[in-house]
Each structure stands twice: as structure tokens, then as C-alpha cells.
PDB file with SEQRES, HELIX, SHEET and CRYST1 records, atoms N, CA, C and O in Angstrom:
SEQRES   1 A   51  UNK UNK UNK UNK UNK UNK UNK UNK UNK UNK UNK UNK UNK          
SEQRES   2 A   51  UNK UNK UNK UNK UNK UNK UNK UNK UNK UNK UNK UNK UNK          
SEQRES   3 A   51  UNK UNK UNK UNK UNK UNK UNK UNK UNK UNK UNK UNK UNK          
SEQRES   4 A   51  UNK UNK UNK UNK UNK UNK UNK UNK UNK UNK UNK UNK              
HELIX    1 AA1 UNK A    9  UNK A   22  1                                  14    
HELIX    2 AA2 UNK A   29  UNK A   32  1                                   4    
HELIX    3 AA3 UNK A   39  UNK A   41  5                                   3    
HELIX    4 AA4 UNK A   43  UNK A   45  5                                   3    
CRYST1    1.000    1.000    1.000  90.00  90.00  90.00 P 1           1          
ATOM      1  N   UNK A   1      12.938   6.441  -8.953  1.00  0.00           N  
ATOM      2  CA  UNK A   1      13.372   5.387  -8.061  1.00  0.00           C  
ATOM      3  C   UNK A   1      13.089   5.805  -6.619  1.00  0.00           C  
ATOM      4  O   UNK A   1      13.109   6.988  -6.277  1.00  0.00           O  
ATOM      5  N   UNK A   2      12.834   4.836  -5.814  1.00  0.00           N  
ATOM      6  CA  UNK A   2      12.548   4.719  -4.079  1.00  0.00           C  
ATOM      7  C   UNK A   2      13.809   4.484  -3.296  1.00  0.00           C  
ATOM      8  O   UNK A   2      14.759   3.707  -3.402  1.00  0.00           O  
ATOM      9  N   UNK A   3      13.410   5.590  -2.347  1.00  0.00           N  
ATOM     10  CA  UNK A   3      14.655   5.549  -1.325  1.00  0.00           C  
ATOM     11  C   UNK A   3      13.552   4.622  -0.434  1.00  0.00           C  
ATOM     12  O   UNK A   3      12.521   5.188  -0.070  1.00  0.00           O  
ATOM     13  N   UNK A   4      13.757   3.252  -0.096  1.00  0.00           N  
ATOM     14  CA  UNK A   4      13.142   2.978   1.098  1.00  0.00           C  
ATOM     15  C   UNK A   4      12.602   3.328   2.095  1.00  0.00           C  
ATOM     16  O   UNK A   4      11.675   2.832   2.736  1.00  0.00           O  
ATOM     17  N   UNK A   5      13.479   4.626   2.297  1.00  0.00           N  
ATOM     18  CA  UNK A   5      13.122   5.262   3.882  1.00  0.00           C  
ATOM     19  C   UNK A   5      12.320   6.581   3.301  1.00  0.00           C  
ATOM     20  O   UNK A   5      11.808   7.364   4.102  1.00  0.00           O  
ATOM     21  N   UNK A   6      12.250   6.749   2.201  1.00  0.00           N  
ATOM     22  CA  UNK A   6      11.300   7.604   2.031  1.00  0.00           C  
ATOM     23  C   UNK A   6      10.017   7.383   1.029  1.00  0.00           C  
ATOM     24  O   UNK A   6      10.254   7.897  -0.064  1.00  0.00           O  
ATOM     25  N   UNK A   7       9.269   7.024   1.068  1.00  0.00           N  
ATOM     26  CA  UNK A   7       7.960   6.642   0.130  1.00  0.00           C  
ATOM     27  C   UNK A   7       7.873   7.647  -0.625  1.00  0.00           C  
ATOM     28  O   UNK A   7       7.862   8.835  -0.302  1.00  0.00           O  
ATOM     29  N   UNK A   8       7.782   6.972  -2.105  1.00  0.00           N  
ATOM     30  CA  UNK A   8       7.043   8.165  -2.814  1.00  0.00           C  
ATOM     31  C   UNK A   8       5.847   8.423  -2.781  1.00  0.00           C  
ATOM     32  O   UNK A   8       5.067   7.693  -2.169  1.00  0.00           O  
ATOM     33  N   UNK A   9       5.343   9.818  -3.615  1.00  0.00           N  
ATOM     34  CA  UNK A   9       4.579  10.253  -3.526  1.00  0.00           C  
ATOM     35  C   UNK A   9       3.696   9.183  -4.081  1.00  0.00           C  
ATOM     36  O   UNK A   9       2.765   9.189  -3.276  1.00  0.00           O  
ATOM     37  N   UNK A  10       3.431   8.274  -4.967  1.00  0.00           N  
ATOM     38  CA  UNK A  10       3.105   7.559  -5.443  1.00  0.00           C  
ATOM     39  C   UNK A  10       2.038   6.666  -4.683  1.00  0.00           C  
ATOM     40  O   UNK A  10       0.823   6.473  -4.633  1.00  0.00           O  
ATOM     41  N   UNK A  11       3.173   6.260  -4.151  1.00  0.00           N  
ATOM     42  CA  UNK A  11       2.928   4.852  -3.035  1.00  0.00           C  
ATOM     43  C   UNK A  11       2.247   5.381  -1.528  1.00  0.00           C  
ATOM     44  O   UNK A  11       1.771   4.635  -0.672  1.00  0.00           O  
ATOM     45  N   UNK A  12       2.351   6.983  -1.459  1.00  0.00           N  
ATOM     46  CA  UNK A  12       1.563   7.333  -0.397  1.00  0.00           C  
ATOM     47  C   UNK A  12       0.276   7.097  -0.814  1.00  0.00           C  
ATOM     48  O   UNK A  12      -0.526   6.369  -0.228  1.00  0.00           O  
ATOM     49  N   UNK A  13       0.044   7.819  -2.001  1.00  0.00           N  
ATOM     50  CA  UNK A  13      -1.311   8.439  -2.440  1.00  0.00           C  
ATOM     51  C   UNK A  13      -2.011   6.652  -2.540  1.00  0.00           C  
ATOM     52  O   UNK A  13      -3.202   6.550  -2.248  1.00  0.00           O  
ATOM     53  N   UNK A  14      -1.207   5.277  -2.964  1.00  0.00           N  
ATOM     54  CA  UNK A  14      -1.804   4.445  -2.946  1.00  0.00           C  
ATOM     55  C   UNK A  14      -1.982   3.724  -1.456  1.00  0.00           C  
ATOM     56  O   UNK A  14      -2.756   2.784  -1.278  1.00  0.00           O  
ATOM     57  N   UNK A  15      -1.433   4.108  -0.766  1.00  0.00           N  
ATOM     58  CA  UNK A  15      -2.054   3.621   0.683  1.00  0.00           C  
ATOM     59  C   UNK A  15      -2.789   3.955   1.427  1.00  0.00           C  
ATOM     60  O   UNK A  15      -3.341   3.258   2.279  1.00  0.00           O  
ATOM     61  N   UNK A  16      -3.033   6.072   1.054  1.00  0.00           N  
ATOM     62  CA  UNK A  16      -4.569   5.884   1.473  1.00  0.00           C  
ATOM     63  C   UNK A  16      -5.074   5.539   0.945  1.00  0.00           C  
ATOM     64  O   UNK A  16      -6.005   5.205   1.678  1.00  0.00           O  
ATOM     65  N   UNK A  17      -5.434   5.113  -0.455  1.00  0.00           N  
ATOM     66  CA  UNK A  17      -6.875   4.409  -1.229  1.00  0.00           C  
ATOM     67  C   UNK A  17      -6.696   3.279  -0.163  1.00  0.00           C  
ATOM     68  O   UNK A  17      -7.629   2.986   0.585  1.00  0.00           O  
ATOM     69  N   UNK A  18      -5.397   2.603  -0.099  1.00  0.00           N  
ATOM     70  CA  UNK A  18      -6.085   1.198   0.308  1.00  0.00           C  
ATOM     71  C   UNK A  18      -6.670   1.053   1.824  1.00  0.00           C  
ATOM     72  O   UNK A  18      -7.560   0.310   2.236  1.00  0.00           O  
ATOM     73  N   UNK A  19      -5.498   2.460   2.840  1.00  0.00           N  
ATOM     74  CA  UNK A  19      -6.583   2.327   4.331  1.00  0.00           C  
ATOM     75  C   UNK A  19      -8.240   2.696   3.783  1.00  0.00           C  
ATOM     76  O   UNK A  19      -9.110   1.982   4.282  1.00  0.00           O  
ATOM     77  N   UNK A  20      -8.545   3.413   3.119  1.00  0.00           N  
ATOM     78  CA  UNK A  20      -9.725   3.654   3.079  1.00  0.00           C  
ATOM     79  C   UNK A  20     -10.336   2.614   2.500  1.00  0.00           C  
ATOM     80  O   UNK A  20     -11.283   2.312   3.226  1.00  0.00           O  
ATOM     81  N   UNK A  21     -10.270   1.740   1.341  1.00  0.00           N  
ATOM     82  CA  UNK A  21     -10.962   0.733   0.971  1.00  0.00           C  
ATOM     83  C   UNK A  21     -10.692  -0.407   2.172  1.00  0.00           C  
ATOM     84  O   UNK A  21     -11.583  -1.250   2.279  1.00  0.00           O  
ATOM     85  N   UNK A  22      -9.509  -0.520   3.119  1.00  0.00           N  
ATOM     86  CA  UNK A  22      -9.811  -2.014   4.073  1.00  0.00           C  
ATOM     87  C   UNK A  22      -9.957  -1.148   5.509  1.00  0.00           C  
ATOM     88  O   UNK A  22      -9.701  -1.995   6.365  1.00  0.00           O  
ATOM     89  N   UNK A  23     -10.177  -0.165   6.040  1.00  0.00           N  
ATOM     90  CA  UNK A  23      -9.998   0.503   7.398  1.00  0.00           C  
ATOM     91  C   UNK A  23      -8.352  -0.070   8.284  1.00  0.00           C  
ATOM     92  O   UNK A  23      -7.234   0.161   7.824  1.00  0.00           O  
ATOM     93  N   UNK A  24      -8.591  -0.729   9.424  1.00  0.00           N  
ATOM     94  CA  UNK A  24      -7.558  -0.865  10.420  1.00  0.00           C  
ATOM     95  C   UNK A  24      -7.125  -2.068  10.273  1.00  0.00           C  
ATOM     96  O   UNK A  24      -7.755  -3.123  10.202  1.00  0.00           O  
ATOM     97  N   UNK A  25      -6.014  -1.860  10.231  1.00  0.00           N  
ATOM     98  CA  UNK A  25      -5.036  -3.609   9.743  1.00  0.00           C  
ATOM     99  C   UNK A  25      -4.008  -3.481  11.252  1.00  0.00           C  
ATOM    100  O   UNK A  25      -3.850  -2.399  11.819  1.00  0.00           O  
ATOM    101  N   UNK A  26      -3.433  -4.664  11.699  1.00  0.00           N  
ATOM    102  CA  UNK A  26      -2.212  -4.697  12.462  1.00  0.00           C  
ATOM    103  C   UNK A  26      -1.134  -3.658  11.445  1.00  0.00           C  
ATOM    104  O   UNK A  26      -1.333  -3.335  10.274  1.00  0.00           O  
ATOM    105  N   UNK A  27       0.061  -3.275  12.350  1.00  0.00           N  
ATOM    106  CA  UNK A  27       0.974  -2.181  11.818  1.00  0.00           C  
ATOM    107  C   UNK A  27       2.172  -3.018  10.814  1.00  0.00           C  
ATOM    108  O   UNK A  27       3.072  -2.482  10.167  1.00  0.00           O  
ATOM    109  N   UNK A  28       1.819  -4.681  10.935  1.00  0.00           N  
ATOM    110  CA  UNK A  28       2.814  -5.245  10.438  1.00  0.00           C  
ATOM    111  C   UNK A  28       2.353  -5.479   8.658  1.00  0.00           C  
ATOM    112  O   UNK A  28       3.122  -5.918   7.803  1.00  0.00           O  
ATOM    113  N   UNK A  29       1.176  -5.131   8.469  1.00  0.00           N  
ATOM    114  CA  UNK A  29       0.351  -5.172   7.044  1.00  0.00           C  
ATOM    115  C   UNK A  29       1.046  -4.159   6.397  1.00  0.00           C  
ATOM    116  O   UNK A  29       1.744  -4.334   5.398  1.00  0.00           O  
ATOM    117  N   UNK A  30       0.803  -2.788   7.125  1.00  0.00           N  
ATOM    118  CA  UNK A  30       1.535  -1.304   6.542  1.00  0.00           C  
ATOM    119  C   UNK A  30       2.740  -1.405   6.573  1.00  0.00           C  
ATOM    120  O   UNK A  30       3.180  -0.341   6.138  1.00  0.00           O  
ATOM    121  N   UNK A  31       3.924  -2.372   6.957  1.00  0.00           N  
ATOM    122  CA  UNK A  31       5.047  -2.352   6.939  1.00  0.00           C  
ATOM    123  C   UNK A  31       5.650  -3.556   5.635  1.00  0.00           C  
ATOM    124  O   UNK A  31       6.743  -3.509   5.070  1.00  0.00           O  
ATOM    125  N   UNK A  32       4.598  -4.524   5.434  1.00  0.00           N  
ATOM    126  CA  UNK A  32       4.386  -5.158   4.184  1.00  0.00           C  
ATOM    127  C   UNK A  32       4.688  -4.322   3.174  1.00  0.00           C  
ATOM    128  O   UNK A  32       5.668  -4.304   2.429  1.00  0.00           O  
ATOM    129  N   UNK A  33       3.374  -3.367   3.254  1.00  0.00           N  
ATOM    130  CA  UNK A  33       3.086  -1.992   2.071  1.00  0.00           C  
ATOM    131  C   UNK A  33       4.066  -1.114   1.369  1.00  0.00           C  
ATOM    132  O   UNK A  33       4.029  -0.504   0.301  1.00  0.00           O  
ATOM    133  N   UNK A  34       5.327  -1.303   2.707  1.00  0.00           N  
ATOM    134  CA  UNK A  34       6.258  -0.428   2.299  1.00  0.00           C  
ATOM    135  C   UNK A  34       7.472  -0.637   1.321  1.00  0.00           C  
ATOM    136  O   UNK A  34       8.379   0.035   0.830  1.00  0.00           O  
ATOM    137  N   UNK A  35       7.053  -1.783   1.304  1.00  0.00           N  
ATOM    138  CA  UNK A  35       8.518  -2.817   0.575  1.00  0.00           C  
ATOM    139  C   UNK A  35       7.386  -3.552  -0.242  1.00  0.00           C  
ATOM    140  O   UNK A  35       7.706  -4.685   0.117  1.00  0.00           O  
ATOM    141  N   UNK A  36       6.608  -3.703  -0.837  1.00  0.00           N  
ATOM    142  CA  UNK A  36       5.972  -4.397  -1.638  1.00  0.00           C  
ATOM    143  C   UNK A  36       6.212  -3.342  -2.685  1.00  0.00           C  
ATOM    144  O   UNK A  36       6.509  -2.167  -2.469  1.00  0.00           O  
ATOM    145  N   UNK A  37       5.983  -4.125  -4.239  1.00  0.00           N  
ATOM    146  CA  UNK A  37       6.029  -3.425  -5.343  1.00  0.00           C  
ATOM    147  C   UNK A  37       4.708  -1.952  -5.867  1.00  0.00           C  
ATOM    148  O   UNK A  37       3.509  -1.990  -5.591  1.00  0.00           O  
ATOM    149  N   UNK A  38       5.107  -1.308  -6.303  1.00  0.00           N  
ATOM    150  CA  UNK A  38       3.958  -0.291  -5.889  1.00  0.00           C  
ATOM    151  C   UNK A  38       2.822  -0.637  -7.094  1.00  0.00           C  
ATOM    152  O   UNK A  38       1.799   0.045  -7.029  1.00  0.00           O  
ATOM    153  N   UNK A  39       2.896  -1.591  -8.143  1.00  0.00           N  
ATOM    154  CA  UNK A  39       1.863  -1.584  -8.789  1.00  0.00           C  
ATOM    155  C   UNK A  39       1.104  -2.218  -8.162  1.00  0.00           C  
ATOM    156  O   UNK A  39      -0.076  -1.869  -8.193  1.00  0.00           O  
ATOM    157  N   UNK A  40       1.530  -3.483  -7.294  1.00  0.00           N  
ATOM    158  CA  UNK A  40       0.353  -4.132  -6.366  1.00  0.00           C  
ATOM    159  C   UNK A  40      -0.649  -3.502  -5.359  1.00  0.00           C  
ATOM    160  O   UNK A  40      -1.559  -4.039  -4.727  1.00  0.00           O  
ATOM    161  N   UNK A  41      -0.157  -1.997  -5.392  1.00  0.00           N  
ATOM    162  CA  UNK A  41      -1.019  -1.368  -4.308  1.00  0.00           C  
ATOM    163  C   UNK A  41      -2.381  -0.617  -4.985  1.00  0.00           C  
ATOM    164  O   UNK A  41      -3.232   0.020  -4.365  1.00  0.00           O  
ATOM    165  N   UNK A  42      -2.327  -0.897  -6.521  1.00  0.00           N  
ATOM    166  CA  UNK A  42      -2.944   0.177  -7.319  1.00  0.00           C  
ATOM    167  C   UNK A  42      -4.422  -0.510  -7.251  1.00  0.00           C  
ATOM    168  O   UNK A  42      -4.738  -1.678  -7.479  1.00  0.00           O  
ATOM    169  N   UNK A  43      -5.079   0.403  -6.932  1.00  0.00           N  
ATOM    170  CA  UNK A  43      -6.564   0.307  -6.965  1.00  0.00           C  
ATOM    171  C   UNK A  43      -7.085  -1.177  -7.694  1.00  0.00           C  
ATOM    172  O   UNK A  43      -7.737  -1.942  -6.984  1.00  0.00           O  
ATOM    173  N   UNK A  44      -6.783  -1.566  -9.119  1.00  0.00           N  
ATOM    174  CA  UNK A  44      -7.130  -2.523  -9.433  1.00  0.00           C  
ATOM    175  C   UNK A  44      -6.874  -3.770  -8.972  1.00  0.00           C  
ATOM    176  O   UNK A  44      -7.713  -4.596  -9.331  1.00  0.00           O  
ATOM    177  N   UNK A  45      -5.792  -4.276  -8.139  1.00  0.00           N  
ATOM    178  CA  UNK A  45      -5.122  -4.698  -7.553  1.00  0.00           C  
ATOM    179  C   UNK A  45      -5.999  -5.036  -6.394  1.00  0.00           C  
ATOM    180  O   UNK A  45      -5.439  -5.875  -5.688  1.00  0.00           O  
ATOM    181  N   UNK A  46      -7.478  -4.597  -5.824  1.00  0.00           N  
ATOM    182  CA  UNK A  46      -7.674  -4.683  -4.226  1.00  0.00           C  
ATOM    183  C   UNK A  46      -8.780  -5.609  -4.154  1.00  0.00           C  
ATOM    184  O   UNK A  46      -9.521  -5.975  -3.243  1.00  0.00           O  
ATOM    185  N   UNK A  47      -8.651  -5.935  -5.635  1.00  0.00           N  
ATOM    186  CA  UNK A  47     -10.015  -7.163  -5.593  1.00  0.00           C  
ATOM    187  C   UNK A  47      -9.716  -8.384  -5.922  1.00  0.00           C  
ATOM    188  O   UNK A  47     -10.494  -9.337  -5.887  1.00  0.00           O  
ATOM    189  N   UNK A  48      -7.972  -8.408  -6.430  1.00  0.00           N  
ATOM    190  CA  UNK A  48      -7.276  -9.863  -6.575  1.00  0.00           C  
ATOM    191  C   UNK A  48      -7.602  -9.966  -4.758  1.00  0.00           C  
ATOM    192  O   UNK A  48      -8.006 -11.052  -4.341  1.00  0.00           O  
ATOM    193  N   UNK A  49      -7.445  -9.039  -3.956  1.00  0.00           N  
ATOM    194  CA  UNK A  49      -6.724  -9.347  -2.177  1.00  0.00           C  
ATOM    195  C   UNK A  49      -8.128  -9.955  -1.598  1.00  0.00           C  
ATOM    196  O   UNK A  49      -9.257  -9.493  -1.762  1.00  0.00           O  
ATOM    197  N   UNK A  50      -7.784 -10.978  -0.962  1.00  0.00           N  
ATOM    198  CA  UNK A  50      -8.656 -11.120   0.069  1.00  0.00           C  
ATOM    199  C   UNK A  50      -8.075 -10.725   1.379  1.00  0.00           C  
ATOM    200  O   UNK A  50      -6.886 -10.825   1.681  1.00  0.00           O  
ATOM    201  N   UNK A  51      -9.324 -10.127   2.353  1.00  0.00           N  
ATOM    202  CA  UNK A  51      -8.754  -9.571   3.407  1.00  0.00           C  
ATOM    203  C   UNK A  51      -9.637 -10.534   4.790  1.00  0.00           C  
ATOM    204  O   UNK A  51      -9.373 -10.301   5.970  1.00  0.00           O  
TER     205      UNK A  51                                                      
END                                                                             
């Protein structure tokens, strides 16, 4: 389970895949990221997104 204020390791390792697959977003995208469910961040997941 997620302490909010602390990301798991999980959900780190999936947000660099995703800075690296989209580069520079506004800071309010990564604050989305943080409270969104963590399977949506998973690699397969980045081709449902349009950016």
C-alpha cells in the first residue's frame, strides 16, 4: 500500500519510463501522476494516451 506522500518504488520506476517516453509536461501532469492509479502508468498503458 501507498503512503501518498511517499511514492513507491513502483510508481517511481513508472514515471521515468513515462518522462522519457513524453519529455517535458507542465508540473500539474506530474502531480496528476501522483494520485492516479499506478497500473495506468505502466508502459502498456502509453499508447491508449494521447499527448
Amino acid at each position: 500500500m501507498e503512503d501518498f506522500n511517499i511514492p513507491s518504488a513502483e510508481r517511481v520506476a513508472q514515471l521515468k519510463l513515462l518522462q522519457e517516453a513524453i519529455g517535458d509536461v507542465p508540473p500539474y501532469f506530474w502531480a496528476a501522476c501522483q494520485v492516479c492509479h499506478v497500473e495506468a502508468l505502466e508502459p502498456s498503458s502509453f499508447s491508449l494516451c494521447t499527448f
